[in-house]
TILO-471082 format. One record per residue (C-alpha): residue number from 1; residue in one letter; x, y, z. Coordinates in Angstrom, 3 decimals. Layout:
PT,nr,rest,px,py,pz
PT,NUM,A,X,Y,Z
...
! end
This chain:
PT,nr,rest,px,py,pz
PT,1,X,68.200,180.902,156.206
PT,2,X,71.710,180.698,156.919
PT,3,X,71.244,177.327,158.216
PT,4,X,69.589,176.005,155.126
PT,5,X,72.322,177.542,152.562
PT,6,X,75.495,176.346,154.506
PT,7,X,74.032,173.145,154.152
PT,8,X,73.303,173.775,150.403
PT,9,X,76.987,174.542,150.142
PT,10,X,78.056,171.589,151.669
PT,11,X,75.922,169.275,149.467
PT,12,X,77.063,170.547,146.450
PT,13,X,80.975,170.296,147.601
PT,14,X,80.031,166.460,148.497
PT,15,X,78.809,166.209,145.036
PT,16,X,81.652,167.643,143.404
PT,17,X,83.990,165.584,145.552
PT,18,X,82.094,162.654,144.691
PT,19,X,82.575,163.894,140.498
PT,20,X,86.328,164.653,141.212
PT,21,X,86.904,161.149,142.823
PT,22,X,84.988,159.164,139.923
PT,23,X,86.558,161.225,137.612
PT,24,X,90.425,160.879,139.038
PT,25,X,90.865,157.299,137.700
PT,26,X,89.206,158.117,134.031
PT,27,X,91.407,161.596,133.909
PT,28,X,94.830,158.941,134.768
PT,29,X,93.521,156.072,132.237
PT,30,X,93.080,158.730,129.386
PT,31,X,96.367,160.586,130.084
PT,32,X,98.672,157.228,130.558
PT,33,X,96.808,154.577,128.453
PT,34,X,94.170,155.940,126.355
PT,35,X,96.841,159.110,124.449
PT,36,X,99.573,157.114,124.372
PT,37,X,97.445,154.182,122.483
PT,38,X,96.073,156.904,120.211
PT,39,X,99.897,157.940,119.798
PT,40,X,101.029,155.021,118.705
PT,41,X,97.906,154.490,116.522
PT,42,X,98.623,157.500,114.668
PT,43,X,102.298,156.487,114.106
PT,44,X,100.982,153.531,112.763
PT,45,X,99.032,155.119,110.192
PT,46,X,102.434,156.864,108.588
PT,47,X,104.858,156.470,106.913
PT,48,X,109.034,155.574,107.234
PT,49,X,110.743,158.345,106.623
PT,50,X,114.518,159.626,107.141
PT,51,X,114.347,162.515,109.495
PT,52,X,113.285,163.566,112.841
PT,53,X,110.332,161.948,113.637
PT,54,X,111.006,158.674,111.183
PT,55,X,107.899,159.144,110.059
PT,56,X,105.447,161.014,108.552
PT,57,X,103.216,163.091,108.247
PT,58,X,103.218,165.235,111.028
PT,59,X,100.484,167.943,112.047
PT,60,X,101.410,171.570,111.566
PT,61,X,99.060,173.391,113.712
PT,62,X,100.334,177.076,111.929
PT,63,X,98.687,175.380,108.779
PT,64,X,94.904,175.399,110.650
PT,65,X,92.516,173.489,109.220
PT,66,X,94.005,172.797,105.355
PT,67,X,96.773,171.296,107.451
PT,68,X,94.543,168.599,109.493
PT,69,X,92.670,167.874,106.144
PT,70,X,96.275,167.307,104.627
PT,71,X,97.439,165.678,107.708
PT,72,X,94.555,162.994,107.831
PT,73,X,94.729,162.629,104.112
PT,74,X,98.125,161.509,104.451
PT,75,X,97.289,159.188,106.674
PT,76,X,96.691,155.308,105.590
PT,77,X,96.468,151.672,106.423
PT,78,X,99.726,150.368,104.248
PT,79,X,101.393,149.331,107.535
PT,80,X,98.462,146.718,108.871
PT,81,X,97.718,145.434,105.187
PT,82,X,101.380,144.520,105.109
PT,83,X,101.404,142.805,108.363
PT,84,X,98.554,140.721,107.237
PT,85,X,100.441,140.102,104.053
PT,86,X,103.161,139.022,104.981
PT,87,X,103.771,135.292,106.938
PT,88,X,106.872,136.451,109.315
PT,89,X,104.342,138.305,111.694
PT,90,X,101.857,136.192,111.539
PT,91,X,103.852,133.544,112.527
PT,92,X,105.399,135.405,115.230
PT,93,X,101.538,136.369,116.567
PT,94,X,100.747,132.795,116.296
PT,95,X,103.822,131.468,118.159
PT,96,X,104.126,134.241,121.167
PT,97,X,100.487,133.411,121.545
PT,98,X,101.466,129.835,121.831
PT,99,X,104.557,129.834,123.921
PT,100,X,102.653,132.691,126.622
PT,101,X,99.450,129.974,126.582
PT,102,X,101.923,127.112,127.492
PT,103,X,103.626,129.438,129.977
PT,104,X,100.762,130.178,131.649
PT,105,X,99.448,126.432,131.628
PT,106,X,102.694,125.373,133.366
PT,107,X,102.570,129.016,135.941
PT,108,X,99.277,127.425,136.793
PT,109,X,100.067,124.085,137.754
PT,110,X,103.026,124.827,139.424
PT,111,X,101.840,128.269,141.039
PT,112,X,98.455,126.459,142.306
PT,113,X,99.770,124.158,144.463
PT,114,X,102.162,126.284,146.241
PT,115,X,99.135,128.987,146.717
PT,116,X,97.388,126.386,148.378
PT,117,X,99.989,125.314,150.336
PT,118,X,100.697,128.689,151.702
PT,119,X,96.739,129.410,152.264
PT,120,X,96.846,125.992,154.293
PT,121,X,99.634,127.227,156.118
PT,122,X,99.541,128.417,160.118
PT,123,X,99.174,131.912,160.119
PT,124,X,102.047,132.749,161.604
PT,125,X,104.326,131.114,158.430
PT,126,X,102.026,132.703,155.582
PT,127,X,103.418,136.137,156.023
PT,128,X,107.101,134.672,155.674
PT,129,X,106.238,132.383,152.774
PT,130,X,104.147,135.737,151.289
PT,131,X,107.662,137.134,151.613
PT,132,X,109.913,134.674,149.956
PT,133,X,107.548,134.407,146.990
PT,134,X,108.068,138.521,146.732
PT,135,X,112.100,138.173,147.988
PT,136,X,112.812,137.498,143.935
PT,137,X,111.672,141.180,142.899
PT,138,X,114.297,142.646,145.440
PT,139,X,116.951,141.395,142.566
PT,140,X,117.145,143.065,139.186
PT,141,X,114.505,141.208,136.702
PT,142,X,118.095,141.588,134.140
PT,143,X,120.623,139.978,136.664
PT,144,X,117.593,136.797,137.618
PT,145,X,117.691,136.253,133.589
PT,146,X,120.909,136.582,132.802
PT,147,X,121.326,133.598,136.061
PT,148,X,119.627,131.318,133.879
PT,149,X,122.455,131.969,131.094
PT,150,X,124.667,130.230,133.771
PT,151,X,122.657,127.264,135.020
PT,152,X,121.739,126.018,131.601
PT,153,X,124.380,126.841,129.151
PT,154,X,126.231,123.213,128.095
PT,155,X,128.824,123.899,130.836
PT,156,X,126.391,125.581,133.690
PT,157,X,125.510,124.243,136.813
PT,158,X,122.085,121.937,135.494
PT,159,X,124.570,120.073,133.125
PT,160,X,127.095,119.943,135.523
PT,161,X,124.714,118.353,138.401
PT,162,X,123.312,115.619,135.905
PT,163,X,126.463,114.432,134.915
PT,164,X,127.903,114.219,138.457
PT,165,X,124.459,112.205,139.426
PT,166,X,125.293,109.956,136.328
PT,167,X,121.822,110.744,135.055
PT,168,X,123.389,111.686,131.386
PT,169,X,126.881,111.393,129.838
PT,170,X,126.574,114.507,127.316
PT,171,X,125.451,117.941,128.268
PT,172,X,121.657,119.119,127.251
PT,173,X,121.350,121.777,124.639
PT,174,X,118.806,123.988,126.718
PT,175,X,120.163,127.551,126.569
PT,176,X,118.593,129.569,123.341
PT,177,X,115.954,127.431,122.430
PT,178,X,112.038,127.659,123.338
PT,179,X,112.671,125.552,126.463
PT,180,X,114.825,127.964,128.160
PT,181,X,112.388,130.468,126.804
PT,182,X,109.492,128.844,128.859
PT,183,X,111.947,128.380,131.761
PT,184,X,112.786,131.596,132.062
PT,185,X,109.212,133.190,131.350
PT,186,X,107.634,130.600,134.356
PT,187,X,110.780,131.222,136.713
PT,188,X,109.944,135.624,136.057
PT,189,X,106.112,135.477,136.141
PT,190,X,105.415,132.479,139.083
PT,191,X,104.811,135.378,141.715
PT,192,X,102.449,137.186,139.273
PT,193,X,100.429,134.048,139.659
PT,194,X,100.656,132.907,143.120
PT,195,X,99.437,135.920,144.987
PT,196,X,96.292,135.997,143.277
PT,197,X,95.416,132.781,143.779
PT,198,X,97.010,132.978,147.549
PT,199,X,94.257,135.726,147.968
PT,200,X,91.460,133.822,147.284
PT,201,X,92.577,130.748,148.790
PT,202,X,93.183,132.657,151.866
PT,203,X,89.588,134.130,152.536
PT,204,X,88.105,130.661,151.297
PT,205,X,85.841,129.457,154.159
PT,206,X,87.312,126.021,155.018
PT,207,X,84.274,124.794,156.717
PT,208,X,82.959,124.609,153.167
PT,209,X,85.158,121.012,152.810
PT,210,X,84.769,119.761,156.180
PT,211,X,80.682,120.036,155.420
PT,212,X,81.201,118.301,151.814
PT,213,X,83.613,115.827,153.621
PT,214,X,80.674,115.135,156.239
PT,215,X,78.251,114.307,153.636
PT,216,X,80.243,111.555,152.182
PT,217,X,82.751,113.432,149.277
PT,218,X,86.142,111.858,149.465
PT,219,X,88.963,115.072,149.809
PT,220,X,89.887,115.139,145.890
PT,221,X,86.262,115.346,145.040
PT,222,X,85.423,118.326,147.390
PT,223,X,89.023,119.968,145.904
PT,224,X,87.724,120.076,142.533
PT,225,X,83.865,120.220,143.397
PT,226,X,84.289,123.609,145.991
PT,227,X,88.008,124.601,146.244
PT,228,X,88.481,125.209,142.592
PT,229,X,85.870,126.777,141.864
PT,230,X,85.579,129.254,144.177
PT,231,X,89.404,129.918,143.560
PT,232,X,88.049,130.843,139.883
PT,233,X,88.723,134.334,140.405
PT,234,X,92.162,134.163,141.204
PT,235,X,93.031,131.840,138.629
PT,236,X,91.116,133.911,136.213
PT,237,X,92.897,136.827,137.665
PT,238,X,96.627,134.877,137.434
PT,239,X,96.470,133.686,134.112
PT,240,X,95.818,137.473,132.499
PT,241,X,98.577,138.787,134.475
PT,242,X,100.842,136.497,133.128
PT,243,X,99.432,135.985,129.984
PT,244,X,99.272,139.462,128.727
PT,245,X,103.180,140.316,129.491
PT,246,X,104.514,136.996,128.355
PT,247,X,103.159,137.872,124.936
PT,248,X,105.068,140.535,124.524
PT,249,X,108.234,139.209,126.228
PT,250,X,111.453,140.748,124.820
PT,251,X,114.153,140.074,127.187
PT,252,X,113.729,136.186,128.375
PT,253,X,113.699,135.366,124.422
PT,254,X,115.995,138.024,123.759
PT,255,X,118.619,136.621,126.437
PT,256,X,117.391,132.307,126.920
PT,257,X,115.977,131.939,123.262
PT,258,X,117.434,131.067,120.060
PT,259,X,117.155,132.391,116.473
PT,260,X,114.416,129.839,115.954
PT,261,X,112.428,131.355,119.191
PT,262,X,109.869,133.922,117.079
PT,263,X,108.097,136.190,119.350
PT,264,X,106.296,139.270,118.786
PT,265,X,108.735,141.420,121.303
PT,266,X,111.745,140.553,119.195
PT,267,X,110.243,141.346,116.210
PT,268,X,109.128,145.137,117.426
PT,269,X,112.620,145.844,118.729
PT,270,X,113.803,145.115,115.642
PT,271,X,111.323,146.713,114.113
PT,272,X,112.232,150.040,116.184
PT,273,X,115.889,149.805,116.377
PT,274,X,117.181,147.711,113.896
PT,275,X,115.291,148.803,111.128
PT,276,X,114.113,152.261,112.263
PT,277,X,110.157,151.962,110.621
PT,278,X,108.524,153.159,113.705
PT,279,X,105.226,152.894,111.780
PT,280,X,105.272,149.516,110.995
PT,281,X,106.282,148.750,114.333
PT,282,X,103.618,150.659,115.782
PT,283,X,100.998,148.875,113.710
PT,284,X,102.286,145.599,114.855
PT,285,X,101.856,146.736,118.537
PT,286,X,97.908,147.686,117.386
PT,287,X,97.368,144.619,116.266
PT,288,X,98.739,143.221,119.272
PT,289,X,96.649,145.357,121.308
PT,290,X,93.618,144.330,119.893
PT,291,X,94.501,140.550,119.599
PT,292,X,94.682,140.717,123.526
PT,293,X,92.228,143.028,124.243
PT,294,X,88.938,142.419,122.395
PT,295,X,89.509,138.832,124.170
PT,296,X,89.643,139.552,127.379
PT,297,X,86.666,141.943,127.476
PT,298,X,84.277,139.857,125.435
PT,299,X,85.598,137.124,128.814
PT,300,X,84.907,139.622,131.428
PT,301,X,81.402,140.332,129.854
PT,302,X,80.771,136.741,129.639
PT,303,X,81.908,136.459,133.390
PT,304,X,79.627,139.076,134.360
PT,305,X,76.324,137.808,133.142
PT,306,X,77.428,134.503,134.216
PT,307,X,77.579,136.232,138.061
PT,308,X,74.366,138.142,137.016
PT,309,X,72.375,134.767,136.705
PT,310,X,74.082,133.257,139.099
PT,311,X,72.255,135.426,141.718
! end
C-alpha cells in the first residue's frame, strides 16, 4: 500500500514538473514580450499630455470599476488614424522596409558564401573562423559605427586609398546618405547571418553531392539542386534575424545616414524625445509590430504545411 502511493506521489510530481517546465517559457514570453506589448498598446491608445506620464488617461484603481469604465472610455484610436493619414510615416514604413529588404539581399549574398566556405573548411580551422566572425561583438556595436564615420567621410581612409591608387581624382560623397546606411547595417548584422547558415551547412551530409556528381550533375547544378535547398532553413532563419532589427535601425541611420535617409527608428526617437507624444510614438511602434509580425507567422504556417506534405 505504501508501495503503490509513493509511486502515486512520484507520478504526480513528474507531472507537475512536466506543467512547470512547459509553462516556464509561456510565464517569461508573457512577462517580457506579451505586457510590455500590451503596455505600449495602451499608451498608444492616449493621449499627449503635459505631465507625468505624457499621456493620458491613466487607471485609478481607488476609483473601482466607474474608473476602468472611464479609463477605457477615454481610450481611442486618434493616434493610428493619424499615422495612416498622414504621408511622412508612411513613407518612412515604406522606405525602412525597403532599405532592411536590400540589406538583407546583400547580408545574403555576401554572408552565404563565407558560411560555405567555413562549413567546407577542415575542422580544425572552423572553430577559429567561428571565432573571428564573433571577434566583432567583443567591440562596442557604438565605437564599430562610429569607425565607419572615419573610413568614409570625404577625407577618411576609403577616399584616401582611391585617390592614392589613382582610381578617382575627387573624393566620394558616401558618409550620410543611404549607401553608408546599407554599409553600415550589412557590416553590423553579417554575423547575424552567417552562423545560421554555418549551422546548417555544417551538418549537411556531403555525400549528398558526391552521389548527384556520380550521376552526371555538373558541381553548380548539384549547388543549387541539393546544397541550397537543404540550407533553406538557415537562410530562412538569417534573413528574419536581420530583417526584423534592420527595420527598426536607429543608430547606423542615426550616425552613417543623411537627412534624406527616412527610417522608422528615427522617426520614433523623435517621436519620444524630440517631440515628447509618447502615444503617437507608441502607435507607430504597433503598427510596426504588426507590419512584421502578421508576415512572418502567416510564412512559418505556410512553411509548416509545406513540411507536413512533404512527409
Amino acid at each position: 500500500m505504501n508501495a503503490s502511493r509513493i509511486r502515486g506521489d512520484e507520478t504526480r510530481a513528474r507531472g507537475w514538473g512536466r506543467r512547470l517546465v512547459i509553462a516556464a517559457p509561456y510565464l517569461w514570453l508573457s512577462i517580457f514580450f506579451a505586457l510590455p506589448v500590451l503596455i505600449v498598446l495602451k499608451i498608444s491608445l492616449s493621449q499627449p499630455e503635459l505631465a507625468q506620464p505624457p499621456y493620458t488617461p491613466t487607471f485609478d484603481l481607488a476609483a473601482g470599476w466607474e474608473g476602468l469604465v472611464a479609463f477605457v472610455d477615454a481610450l481611442s484610436f486618434d493616434n493610428f488614424a493619424f499615422i495612416t493619414s498622414d504621408d511622412l510615416y508612411v513613407a518612412a514604413v515604406l522606405s525602412s522596409m525597403r532599405i532592411a529588404a536590400t540589406s538583407t539581399l546583400i547580408l545574403l549574398m555576401v554572408g552565404y558564401p563565407m558560411a560555405y566556405a567555413m562549413a567546407r573548411a577542415p575542422a580544425g580551422l572552423r572553430g577559429i573562423l567561428v571565432a573571428a566572425v564573433i571577434l566583432p561583438f567583443w567591440t562596442s556595436f557604438l565605437i564599430r559605427v562610429y569607425a565607419w564615420i572615419g573610413i568614409l567621410k570625404p577625407e577618411g581612409l576609403l577616399n584616401g586609398f582611391l585617390i592614392s591608387l589613382g582610381l578617382i581624382d575627387t573624393p566620394l560623397t558616401i558618409l550620410n546618405t543611404e549607401t553608408a546606411v546599407l554599409i553600415g547595417i550589412v557590416y553590423t548584422y553579417l554575423p547575424f547571418m552567417v552562423l545560421p547558415l554555418y549551422a546548417t551547412l555544417e551538418r549537411m551530409d556531403e555525400s549528398l553531392i558526391e552521389a548527384a556528381q556520380d550521376l552526371g550533375s555538373t558541381p553548380l547544378k548539384a549547388f543549387w539542386t541539393i546544397t541550397v535547398p537543404l540550407s533553406w532553413p538557415g537562410i530562412v532563419a538569417g534573413s528574419l534575424l536581420c530583417f526584423i532589427p534592420a527595420v527598426g535601425e536607429f543608430v547606423v541611420p542615426d550616425l552613417l545616414g543623411g537627412s534624406d535617409t527616412l527610417m522608422i527608428g528615427r522617426i520614433l526617437w523623435s517621436e519620444f524625445f524630440s517631440n515628447r507624444d509618447w502615444p503617437l510614438a507608441s502607435a507607430v511602434a504597433i503598427v510596426m509590430l504588426i507590419v512584421l509580425v502578421v508576415p512572418i507567422v502567416l510564412f512559418r504556417e505556410a512553411e509548416a504545411r509545406r513540411l507536413e506534405e512533404g512527409r
